[in-house]
C-alpha positions in Angstrom: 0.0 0.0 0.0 3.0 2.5 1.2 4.4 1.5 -2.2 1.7 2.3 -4.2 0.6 5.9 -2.3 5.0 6.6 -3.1 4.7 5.7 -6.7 1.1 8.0 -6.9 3.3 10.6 -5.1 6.3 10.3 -7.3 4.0 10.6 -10.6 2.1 13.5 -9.4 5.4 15.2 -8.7 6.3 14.7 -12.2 2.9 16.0 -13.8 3.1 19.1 -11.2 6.8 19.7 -12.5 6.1 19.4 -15.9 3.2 21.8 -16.0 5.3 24.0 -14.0 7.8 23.9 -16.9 5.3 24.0 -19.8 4.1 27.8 -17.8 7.4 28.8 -17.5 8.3 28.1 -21.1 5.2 30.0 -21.9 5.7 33.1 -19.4 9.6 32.9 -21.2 8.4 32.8 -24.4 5.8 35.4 -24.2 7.9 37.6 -22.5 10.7 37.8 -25.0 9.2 36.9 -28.2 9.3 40.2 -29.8 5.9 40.1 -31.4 4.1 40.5 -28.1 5.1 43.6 -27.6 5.5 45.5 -24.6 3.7 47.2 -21.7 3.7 50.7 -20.9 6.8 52.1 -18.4 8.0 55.2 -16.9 6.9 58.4 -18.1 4.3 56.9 -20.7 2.8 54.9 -17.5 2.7 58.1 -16.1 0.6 59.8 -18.7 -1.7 56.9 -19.0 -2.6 56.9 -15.2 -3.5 60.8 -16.0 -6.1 59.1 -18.1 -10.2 59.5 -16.8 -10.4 56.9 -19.1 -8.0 54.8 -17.2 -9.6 53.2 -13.5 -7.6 50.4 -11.0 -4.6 49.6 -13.8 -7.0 49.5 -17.2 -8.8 51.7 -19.3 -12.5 51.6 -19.1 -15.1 52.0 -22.1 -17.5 55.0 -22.0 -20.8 52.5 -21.6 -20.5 49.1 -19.5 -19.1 46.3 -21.4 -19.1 42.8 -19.9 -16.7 40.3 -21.5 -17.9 37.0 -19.7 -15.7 34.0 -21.1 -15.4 31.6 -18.6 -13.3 28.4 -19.0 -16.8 27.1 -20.1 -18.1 29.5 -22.9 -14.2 29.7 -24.3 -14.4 25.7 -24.6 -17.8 25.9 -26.7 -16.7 28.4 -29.1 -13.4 26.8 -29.2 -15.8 23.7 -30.4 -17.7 25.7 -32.8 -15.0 27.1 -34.8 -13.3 23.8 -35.0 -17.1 22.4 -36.2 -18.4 24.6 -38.4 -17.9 25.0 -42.2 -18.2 26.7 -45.3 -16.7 30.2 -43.5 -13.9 30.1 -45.1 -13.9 31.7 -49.4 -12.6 28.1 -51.3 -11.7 30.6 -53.9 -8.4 32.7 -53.8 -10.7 36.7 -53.6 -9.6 39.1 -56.9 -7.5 41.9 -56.1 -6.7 45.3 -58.1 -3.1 45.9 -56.8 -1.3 49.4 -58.5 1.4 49.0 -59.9 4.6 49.9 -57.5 4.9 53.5 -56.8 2.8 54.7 -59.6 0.3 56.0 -57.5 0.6 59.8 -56.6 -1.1 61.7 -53.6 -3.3 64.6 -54.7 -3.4 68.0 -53.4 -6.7 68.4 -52.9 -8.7 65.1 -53.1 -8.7 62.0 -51.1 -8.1 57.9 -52.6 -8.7 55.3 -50.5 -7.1 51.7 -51.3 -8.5 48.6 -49.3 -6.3 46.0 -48.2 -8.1 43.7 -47.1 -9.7 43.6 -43.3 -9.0 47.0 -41.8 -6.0 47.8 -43.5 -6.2 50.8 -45.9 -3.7 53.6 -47.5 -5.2 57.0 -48.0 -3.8 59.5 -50.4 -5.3 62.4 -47.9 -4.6 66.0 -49.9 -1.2 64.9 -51.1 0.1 62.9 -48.0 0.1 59.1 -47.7 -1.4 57.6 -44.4 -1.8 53.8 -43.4 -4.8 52.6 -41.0 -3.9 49.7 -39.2 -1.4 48.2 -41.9 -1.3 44.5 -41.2 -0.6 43.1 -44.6 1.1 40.5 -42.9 0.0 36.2 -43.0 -1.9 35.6 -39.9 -3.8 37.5 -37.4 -2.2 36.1 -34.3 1.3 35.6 -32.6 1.8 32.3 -34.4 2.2 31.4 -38.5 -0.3 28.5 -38.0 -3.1 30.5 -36.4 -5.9 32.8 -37.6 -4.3 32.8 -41.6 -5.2 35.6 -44.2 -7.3 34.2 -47.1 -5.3 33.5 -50.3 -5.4 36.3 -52.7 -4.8 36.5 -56.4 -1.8 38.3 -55.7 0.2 39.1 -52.6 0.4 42.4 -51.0 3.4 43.8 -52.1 5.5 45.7 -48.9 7.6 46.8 -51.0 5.1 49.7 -52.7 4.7 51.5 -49.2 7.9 53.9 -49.4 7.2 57.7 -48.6 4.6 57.2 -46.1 3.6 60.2 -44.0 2.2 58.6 -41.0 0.5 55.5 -39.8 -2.3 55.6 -37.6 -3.3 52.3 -35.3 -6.6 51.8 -33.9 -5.3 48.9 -31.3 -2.7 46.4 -30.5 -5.1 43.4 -31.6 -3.3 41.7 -33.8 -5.3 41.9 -36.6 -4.8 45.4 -36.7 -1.4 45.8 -35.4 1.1 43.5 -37.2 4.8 43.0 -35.8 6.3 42.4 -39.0 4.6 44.6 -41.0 6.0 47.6 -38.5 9.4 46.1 -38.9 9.1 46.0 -42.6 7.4 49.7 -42.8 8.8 51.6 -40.2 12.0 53.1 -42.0 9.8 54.6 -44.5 7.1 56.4 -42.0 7.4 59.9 -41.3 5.3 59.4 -37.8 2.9 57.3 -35.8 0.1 58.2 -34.1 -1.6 55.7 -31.9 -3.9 55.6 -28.6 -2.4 55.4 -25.5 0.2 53.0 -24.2 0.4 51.4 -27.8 3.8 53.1 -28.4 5.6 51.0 -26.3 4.8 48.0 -28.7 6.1 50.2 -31.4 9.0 51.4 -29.2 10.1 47.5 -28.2 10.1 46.9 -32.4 12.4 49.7 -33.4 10.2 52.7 -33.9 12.0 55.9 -32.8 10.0 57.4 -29.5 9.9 60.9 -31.5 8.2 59.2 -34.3 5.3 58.4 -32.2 2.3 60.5 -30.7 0.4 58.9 -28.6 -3.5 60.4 -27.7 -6.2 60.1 -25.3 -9.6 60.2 -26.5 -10.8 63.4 -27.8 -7.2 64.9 -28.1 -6.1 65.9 -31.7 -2.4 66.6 -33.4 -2.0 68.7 -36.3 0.3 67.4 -38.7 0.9 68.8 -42.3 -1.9 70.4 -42.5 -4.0 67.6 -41.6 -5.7 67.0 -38.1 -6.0 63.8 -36.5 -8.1 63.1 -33.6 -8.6 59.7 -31.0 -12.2 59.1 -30.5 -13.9 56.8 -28.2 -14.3 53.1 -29.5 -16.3 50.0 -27.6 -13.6 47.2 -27.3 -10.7 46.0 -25.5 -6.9 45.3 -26.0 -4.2 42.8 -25.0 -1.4 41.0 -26.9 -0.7 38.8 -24.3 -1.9 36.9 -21.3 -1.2 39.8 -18.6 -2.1 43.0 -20.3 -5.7 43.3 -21.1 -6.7 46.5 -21.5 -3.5 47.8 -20.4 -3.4 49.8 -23.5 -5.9 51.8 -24.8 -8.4 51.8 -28.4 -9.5 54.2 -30.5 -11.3 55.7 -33.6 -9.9 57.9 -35.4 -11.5 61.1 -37.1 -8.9 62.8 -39.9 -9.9 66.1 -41.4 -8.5 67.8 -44.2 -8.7 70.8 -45.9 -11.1 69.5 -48.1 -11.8 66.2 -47.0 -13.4 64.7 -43.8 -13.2 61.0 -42.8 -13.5 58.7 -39.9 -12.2 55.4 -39.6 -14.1 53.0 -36.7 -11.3 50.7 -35.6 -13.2 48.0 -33.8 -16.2 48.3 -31.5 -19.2 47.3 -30.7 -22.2 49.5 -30.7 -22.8 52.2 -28.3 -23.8 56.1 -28.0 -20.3 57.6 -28.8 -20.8 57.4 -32.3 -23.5 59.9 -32.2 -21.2 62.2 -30.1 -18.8 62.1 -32.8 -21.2 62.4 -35.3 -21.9 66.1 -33.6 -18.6 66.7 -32.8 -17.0 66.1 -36.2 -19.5 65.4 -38.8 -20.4 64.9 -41.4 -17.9 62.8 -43.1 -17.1 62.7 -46.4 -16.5 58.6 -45.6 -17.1 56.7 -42.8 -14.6 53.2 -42.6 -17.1 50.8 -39.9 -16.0 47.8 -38.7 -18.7 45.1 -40.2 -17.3 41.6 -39.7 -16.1 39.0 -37.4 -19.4 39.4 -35.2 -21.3 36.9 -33.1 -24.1 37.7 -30.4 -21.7 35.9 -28.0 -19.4 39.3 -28.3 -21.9 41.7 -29.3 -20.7 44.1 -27.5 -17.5 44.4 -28.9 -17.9 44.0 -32.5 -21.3 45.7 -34.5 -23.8 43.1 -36.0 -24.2 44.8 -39.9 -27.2 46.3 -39.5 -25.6 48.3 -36.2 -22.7 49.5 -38.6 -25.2 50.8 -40.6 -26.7 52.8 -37.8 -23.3 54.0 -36.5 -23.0 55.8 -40.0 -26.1 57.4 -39.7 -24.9 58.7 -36.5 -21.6 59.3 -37.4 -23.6 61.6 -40.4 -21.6 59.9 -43.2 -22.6 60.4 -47.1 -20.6 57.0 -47.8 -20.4 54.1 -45.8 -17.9 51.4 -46.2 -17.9 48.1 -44.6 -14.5 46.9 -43.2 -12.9 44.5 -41.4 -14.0 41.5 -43.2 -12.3 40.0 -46.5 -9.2 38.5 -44.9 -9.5 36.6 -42.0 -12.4 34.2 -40.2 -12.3 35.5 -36.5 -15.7 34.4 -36.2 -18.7 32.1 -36.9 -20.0 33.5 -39.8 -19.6 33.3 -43.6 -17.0 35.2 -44.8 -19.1 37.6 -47.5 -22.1 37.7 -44.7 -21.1 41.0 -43.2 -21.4 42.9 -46.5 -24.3 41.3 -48.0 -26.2 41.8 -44.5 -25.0 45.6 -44.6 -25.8 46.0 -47.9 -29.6 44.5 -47.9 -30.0 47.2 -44.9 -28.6 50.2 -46.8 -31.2 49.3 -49.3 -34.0 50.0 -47.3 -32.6 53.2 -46.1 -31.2 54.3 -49.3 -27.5 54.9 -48.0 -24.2 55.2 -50.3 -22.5 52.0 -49.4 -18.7 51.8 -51.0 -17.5 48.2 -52.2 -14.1 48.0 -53.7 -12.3 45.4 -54.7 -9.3 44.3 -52.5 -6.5 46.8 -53.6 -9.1 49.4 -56.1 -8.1 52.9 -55.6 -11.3 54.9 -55.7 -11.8 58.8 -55.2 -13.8 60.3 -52.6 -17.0 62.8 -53.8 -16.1 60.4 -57.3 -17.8 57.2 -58.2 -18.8 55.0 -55.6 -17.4 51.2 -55.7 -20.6 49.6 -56.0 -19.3 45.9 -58.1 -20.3 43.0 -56.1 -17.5 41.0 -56.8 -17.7 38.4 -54.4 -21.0 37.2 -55.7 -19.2 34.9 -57.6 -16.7 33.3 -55.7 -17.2 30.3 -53.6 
């Protein structure tokens, strides 16, 4: 009996030692794998704590948003996205791509090219901005995890040379890519992100001069342009100690002649009417439409609500965005735009629909193909 209870004893020992080196290699790993990032320090944590938007160590949303995944819950959706089919487009999706660095800025107008997801580069009134630019293979820490959908042709790094600035909405990594920034950072002029998000940027090689980082509501003037952090409904966190240590953001960007506003990600919620008074109306509104569920509602808008933030927002053009790249949710991949779409029907409302990579005008022709009507 004593022999048995040791040998119990012994083998329990082991299993506790090995999960004990299993969470250090992971606590190692995460701590100096480089695409995780970094967490806020010194002065920067300083400024944060300044924050009414920041309460006990994280910043808050404006409206109470509950985020209940319990070990339970994370297990069934874990089980449903391993079950369920048919999200995924079977077909590599078209693409428009310029050529190189053909493309010029104009002085007075504004292009917008889609990327994919929420990635876009705007030729704003002759300077060249990136939103969120992840162009890179997978939305996640690891090659094998949350993969881009196979283009026609692959986004070429190489075109975005001369870029002005880069603005980031949040450090999710769908929207903020570590080798993307690697790759782009010697050709941006300056970064402009919400709070605490510099220090990712900072860890990666981005010069702390080349990076303003804003609270909500606060604005920077640059070349003539003005940009300014607005509220968003979300959260952040690259890693597994530093939720919401950082803060989100939309992001309004007015021009001389041109207005915009870009929505990062967020679910529904009064703020976008206060923006829509503050700063409207917009010229184009970019709203998050994709990668939704009722489970996370709160986070991320259902269509029909993205609709219904433009209308608040008081934008002539809406276009959907963050779909067409990666399945982060449950549903098919073209739902998101053929749900907003049958709902800006109704309520007659200019909805833009480029291809992956078509540079359109703004106050020109509206987008309107329906390309991926015939994809599978």
């Amino acid at each position: 009996m004593r022999t048995r209870f040791h040998r119990l004893k012994q083998a329990t020992g082991v299993i506790v030692s090995a999960i004990g080196i299993c969470a250090c290699a992971v606590a190692l790993y995460v701590n100096f794998a480089p695409q995780f990032g970094a967490q806020p320090q010194g002065e920067h944590l300083v400024k944060i704590s300044a924050s009414i938007h920041f309460q006990n160590g994280v910043f808050v949303n404006q409206v109470e948003t509950i985020m209940d995944y319990g070990l339970l819950k994370t297990a069934k959706m874990i089980r449903d996205f391993l079950t369920v089919d048919n999200i995924n487009p079977t077909d590599p999706l078209p693409v428009k791509f310029a050529a190189g660095n053909a493309i010029v800025a104009l002085d007075t107008l504004t292009s917008v090219t889609w990327y994919g997801h929420s990635a876009f580069l705007l030729e704003m009134e002759g300077k060249r901005l990136l939103l969120d630019p992840m162009f890179g293979p997978a939305a996640s820490p690891f090659s094998f995890v949350g993969q881009r959908y196979a283009y026609q042709q692959p986004i070429d790094l190489e075109q975005f040379t001369k870029i002005d600035a880069v603005l980031i909405s949040h450090d999710h990594y769908d929207h903020l890519d570590y080798p993307s920034i690697v790759k782009l950072q010697p050709h941006v002029g300056h970064f402009f992100v919400p709070l605490g998000v510099g220090a990712h940027l900072i860890r990666w090689g981005v010069a702390e001069d080349k990076i303003t980082e804003l609270d909500w509501w606060e604005s920077a003037a640059f070349k003539d342009l003005t940009f300014t952090a607005a509220p968003a409904r979300h959260f952040s966190g690259r890693a597994l100690s530093d939720r919401n240590k950082t803060q989100w953001a939309s992001w309004v960007l007015q021009g001389q002649y041109n207005n915009l506003y870009f929505s990062g990600d967020g679910g529904y919620a009064p703020h976008f009417k206060e923006i829509g008074d503050k700063y409207g109306p917009f010229d184009l509104t970019l709203v998050e439409c994709g990668q939704y569920n009722q489970r996370w509602e709160a986070i991320h808008m259902m269509p029909e609500q993205s609709l219904q933030a433009n209308i608040d927002l008081r934008g002539k053009v809406v276009m959907p965005i963050h779909w067409g790249a990666f399945a982060l949710a449950l549903h098919k991949w073209r739902d998101p735009v053929i749900r907003l779409l049958a709902a800006a029907e109704k309520q007659n409302i200019k909805v833009a629909t480029p291809y992956i990579g078509e540079r359109f005008i703004i106050g020109q022709d509206v987008p309107h193909k329906k390309w991926w009507e015939t994809l599978n």
